[in-house]
Structure formats: C-alpha cells, structure tokens
VOVEX-72235 format. One record per residue (C-alpha): residue number from 1; x, y, z. Coordinates in Angstrom, 3 decimals. Each point is the difference from the previous one (the first is absolute). Layout:
REM residues N
num / X / Y / Z
NUM / X / Y / Z
...
REM end
This chain:
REM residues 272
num / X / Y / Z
1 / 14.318 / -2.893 / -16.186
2 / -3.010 / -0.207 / -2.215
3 / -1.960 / -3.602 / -1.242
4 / -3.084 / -0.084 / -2.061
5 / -2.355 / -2.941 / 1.387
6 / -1.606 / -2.044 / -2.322
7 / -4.007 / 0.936 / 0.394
8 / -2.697 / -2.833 / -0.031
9 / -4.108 / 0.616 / -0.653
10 / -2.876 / -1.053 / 1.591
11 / -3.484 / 0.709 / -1.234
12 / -2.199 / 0.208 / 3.658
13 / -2.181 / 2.653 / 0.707
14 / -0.705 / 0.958 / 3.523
15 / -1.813 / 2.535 / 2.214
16 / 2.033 / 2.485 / 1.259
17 / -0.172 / -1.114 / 3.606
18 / 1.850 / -2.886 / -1.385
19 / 2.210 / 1.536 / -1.748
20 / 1.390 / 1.947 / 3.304
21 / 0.606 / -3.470 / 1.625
22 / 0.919 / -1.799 / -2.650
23 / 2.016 / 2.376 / -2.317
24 / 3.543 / -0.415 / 0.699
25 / -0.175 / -3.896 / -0.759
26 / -1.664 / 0.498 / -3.324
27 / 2.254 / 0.434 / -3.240
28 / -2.742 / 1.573 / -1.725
29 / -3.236 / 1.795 / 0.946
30 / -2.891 / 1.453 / -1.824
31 / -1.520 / 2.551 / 1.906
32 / -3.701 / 1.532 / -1.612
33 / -1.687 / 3.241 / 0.971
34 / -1.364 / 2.167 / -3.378
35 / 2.978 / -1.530 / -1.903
36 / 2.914 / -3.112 / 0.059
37 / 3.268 / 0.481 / 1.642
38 / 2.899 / -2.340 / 0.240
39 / 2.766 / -0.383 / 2.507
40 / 3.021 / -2.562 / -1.398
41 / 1.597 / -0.953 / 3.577
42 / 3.321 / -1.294 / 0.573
43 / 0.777 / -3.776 / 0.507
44 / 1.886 / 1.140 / 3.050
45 / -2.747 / -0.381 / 2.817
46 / 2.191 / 0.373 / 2.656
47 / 0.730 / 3.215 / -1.438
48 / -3.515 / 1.429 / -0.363
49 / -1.320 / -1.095 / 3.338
50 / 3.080 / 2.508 / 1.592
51 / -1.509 / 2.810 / -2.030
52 / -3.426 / -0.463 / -0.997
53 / -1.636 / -0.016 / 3.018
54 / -3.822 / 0.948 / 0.481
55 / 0.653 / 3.733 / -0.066
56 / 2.443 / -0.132 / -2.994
57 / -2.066 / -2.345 / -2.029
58 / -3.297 / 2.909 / 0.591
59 / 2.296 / 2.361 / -1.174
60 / 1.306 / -1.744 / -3.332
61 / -4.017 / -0.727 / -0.784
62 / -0.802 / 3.591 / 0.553
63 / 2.556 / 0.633 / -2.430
64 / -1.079 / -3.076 / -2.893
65 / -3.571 / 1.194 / 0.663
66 / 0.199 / 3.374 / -0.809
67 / 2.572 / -0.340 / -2.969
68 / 2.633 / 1.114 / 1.284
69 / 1.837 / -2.761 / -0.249
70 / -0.701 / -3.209 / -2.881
71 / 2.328 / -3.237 / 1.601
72 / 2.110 / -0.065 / 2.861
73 / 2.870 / -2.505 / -1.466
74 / 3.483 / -1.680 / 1.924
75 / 1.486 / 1.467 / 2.600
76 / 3.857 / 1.560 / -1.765
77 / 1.548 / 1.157 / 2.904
78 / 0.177 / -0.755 / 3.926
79 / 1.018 / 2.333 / 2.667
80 / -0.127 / 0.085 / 3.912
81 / -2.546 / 3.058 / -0.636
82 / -2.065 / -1.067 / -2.971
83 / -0.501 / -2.210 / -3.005
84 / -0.046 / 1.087 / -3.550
85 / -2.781 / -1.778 / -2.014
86 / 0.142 / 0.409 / -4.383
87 / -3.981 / 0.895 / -0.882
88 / -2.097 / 1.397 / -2.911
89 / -1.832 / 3.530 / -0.112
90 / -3.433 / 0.229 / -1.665
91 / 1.774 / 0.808 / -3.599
92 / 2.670 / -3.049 / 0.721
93 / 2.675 / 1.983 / 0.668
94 / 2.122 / -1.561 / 2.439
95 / 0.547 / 1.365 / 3.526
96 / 1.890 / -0.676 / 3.359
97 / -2.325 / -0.541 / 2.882
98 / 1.965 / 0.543 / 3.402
99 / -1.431 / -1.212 / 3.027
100 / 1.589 / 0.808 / 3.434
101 / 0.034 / -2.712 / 2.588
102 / -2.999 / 1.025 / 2.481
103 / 2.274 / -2.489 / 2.239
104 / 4.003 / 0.929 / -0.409
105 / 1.039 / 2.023 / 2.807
106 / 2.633 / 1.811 / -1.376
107 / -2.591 / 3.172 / -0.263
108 / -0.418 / 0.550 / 3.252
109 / 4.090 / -0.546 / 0.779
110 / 1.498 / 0.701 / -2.864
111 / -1.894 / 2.541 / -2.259
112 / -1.522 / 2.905 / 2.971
113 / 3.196 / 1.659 / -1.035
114 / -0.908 / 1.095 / -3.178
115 / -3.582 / 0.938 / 1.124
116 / 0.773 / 2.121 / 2.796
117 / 0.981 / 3.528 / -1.041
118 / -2.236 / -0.124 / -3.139
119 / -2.238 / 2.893 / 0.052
120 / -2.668 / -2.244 / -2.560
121 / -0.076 / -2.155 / 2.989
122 / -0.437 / 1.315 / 3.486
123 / -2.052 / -3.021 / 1.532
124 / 1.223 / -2.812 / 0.671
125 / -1.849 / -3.061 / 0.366
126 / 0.602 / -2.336 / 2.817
127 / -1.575 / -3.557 / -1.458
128 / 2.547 / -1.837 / -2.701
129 / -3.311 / -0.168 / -2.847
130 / -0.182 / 3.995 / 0.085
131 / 3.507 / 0.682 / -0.653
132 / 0.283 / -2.455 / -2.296
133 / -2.291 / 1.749 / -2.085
134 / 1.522 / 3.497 / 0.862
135 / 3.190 / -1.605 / -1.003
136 / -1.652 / -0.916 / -3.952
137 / -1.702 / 3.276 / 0.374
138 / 3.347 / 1.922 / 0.227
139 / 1.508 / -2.320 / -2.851
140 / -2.448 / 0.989 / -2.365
141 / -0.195 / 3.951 / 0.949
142 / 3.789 / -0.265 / -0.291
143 / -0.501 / -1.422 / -3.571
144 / -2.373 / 2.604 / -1.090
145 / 2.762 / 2.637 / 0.979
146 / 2.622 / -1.874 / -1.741
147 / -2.059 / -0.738 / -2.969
148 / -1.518 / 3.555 / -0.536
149 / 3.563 / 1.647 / 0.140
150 / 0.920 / -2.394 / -2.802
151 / 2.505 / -1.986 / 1.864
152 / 0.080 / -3.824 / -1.131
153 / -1.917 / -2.152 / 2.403
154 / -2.954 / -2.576 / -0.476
155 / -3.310 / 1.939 / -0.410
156 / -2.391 / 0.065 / 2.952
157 / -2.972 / -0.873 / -1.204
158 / -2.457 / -1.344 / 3.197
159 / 0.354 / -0.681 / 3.355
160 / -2.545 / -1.029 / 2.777
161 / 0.772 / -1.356 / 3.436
162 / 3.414 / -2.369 / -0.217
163 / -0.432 / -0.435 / -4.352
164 / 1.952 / 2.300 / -1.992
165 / 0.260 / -0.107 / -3.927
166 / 2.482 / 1.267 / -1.960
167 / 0.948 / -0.040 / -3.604
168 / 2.164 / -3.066 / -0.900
169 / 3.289 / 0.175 / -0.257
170 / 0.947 / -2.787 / -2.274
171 / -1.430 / -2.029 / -3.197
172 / -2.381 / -2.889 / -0.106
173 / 0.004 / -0.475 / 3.564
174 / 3.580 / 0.288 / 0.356
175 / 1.032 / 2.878 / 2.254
176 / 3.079 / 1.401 / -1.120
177 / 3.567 / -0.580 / 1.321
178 / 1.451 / 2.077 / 3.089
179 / 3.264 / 1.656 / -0.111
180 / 1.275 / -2.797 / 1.948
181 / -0.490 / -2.379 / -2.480
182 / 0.937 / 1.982 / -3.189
183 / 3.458 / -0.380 / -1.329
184 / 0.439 / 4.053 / -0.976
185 / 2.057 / 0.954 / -2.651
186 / 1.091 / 3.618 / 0.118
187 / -0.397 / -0.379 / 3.948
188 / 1.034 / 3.829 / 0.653
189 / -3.115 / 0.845 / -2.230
190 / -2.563 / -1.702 / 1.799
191 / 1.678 / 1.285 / 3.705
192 / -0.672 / 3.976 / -1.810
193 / -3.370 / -1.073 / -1.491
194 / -0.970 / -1.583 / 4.068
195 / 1.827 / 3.336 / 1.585
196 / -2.276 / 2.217 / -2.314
197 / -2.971 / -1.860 / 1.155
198 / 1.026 / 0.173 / 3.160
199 / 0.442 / 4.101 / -0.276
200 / -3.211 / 0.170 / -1.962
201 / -2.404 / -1.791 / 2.479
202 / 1.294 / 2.563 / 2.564
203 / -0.040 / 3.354 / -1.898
204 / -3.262 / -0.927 / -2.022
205 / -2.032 / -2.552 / 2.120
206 / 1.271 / 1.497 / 3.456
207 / 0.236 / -3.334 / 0.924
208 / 2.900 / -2.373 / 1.086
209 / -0.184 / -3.764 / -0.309
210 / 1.671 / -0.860 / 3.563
211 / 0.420 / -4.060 / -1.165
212 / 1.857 / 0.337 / -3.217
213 / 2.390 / -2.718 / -0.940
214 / 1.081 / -1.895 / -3.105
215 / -2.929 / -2.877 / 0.918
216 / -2.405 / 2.853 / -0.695
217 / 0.702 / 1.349 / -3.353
218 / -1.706 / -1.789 / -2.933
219 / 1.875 / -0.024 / -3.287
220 / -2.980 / -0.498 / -2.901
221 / 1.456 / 1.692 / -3.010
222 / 3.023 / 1.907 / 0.312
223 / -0.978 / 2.449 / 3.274
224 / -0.585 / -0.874 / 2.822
225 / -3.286 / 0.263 / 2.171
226 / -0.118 / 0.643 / 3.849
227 / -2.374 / -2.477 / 2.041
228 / -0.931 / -0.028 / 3.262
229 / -1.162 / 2.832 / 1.338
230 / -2.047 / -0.543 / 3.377
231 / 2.994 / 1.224 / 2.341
232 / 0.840 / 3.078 / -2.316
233 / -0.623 / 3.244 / 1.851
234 / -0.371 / 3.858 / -1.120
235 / 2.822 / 2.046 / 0.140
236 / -1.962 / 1.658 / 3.166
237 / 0.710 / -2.859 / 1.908
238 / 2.784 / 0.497 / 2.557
239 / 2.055 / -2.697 / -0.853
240 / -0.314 / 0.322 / -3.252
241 / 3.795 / 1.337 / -0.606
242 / 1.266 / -2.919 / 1.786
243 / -2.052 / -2.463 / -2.200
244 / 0.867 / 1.779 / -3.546
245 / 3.683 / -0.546 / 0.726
246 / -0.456 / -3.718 / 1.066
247 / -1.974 / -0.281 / -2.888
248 / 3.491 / 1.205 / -2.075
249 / 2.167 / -1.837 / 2.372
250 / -1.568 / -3.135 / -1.214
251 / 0.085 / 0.427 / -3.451
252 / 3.637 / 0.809 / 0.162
253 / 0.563 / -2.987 / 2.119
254 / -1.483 / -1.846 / -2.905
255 / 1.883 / 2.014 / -3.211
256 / 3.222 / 0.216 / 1.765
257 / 0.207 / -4.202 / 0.148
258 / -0.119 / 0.682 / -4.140
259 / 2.846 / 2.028 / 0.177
260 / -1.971 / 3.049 / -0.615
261 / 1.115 / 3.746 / 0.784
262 / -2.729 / 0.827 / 2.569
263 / -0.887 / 3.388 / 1.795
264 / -0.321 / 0.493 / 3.756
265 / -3.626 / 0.961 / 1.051
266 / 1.255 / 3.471 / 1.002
267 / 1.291 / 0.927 / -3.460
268 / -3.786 / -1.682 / -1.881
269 / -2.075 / 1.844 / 2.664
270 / 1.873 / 3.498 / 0.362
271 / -2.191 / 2.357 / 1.184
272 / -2.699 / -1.609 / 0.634
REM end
C-alpha cells in the first residue's frame, strides 16, 4: 500500500510564473521571496501532473512561503480521493500533507451523503473545486474535535483550499502499518482497545467516523490511531445512528475472521 520514491535534486532557480507551468516536471525547486524554500518532488511525474495542477501548486507555495510548511517529499499513499505526500515542518518535524483530487468525482457521487444533514455545513456548493475544499475543510474540523477530546487521531495542524497537514503517523518517512497488515497478537485486545475508541469518539468528540474499516486504522506503537476523517459526521446528523453501527459492523466483520468474541452494535451503543 505504501512506497517511498527515491528523490533526485536539481539546483535551477526560476520566477514564479515559471514555476506554475513548469513545477510538476521539476524534482526540485528553489523558490525565493525574503527567504529559501525547498520542495523535494517525487520521480513519479505522472503522478504529480494528476494532482499538482495550477491551483494546487499556488496553494503548496502559499504554504512553503509563509513557513508553514519546509519540503513537500514522495507521495506514501494513493487513493481515488487524494494523495498522501511525506513533508517537513519549519522545525523538521515530519508531517503528512493530504491533497484531495480537485478532479475525482467520487465527491460529488459518492461523499454528499455525509455532508448533507451536517448542521457545520448547510451550503452546498455546486462546482467539484468548492466541495473539494469543503470536503478537506470538514476533515480537518473533524480532527480538531477528535483531537481536543483526546481521542487518538493525527493532529490537524493546517489546511487551505484542497492541502491538509497532519501530524505523521509513522517514523522516518515511513507511515505506520494498518490493522490490515499487522499480524495482532492478543487479537481480542486490540478489537476492545478499537470498540473503546469507537465509544469514545462518540460520547467525547460527538462525532462518528461513518468510513471505518480495518484499512483505516494505523498501528504505530502498540494503539491504534483512527485516520480518515473527511466523511465523519456529528452525532446531530440524521444518519448518524445508522453510520455508528456500520462503523461496528465492520470492525466485527474484520475481528470475527480472527476468531474473536465480538459484540453486536446494539449491545456497544446501548442507549445511545
């Protein structure tokens, strides 16, 4: 699921009207105004000229320009939503940059679902761009809640337009394992400790995930962390019942093929 590309440098300087053209076939670029960024791309062109287009590349500048972000690395994960890029803050910490597809489709037929009904969003929009960035919008608000009420999830740290960044979730620029690719010992443990995060992120964030599945459960040391938040809605939502016991469905579907005891969603959510 995840590769690290190998990165290669060039030293050019150019104007920043350049740049916008030019960007997404460059591995590296040096961009100047009061003070030197860098941006380390990916050898995977083909890649970068789906995502990075004119708007995207602004965006990621704003963000190098005004510190808020140091290097924009490889892309780690692909989706049919977004791509997952490994990058540098201004101490060299490393973060996830997300960037949703301005292009995929799947928002405007697959994720209105989990927009409609939220009270944080009444309006709609009607062009693909603007709910895109509704759509990163609502990941990161849902990641603030999350975060705030102490549950374990990637910290929201910026997001502007289709970029989100996040704290990463991993070790020199390896993301972490997902519960689908850990081999658990003590299985029953980990299906309580994912139940009580489950029961937690309702009764302390108000919030249910709506998309939760062993693919989106990172395993970094010994607890696991809950990704992927854009289609989570409050518990205000009116479908938000039916998506908390999916949600528990599907991590039973998971536990119960390792022979573990599991609960029904009924007897996890009570009287909620």
């Amino acid at each position: 699921m995840y590769r690290k590309y190998p990165l290669a440098y060039r030293k050019d300087r150019v104007s920043l009207s350049d740049k916008v053209d030019e960007n997404v076939r460059r591995r590296e670029v040096r961009y100047d105004r009061e003070r030197r960024v860098r941006i380390k791309w990916s050898e995977d062109t083909e890649s970068l000229e789906e995502v990075f287009d004119r708007r995207t590349i602004m965006t990621v500048l704003k963000m190098l320009n005004t510190g808020i972000l140091k290097e924009l690395h490889g892309a780690m994960k692909s989706g049919k939503e977004s791509k997952i890029y490994h990058g540098l803050d201004p101490k060299g910490e490393e973060v996830a940059v997300k960037i949703f597809l301005t292009t995929s489709n799947i928002f405007r037929h697959g994720r209105l679902k989990y927009i409609r009904g939220d009270p944080r969003f009444k309006d709609i929009p009607h062009d693909t761009t603007s709910l895109v960035d509704q759509w990163a919008s609502k990941e990161y608000k849902n990641l603030e809640l999350a975060d705030h009420a102490g549950i374990s999830v990637p910290k929201p740290i910026h997001v502007e337009k289709n970029v989100l960044i996040l704290g990463f979730i991993g070790k020199d620029g390896i993301p972490a394992p997902v519960l689908r690719e850990v081999r658990l010992q003590a299985a029953a443990d980990w299906y309580k400790k994912i139940i009580e995060l489950i029961k937690q992120l309702y009764d302390k964030a108000k919030l249910v995930h709506g998309d939760l599945s062993e693919y989106n459960i990172m395993i970094p040391n010994g607890y696991p962390v809950i990704i992927d938040f854009g289609q989570a809605v409050t518990t205000e939502h009116p479908e938000a019942r039916a998506f908390l016991e999916r949600d528990i469905e599907n991590i039973n579907h998971y536990f119960e093929g390792l022979n573990v005891r599991t609960r029904s969603p009924a007897r996890v959510i009570g009287a909620r």
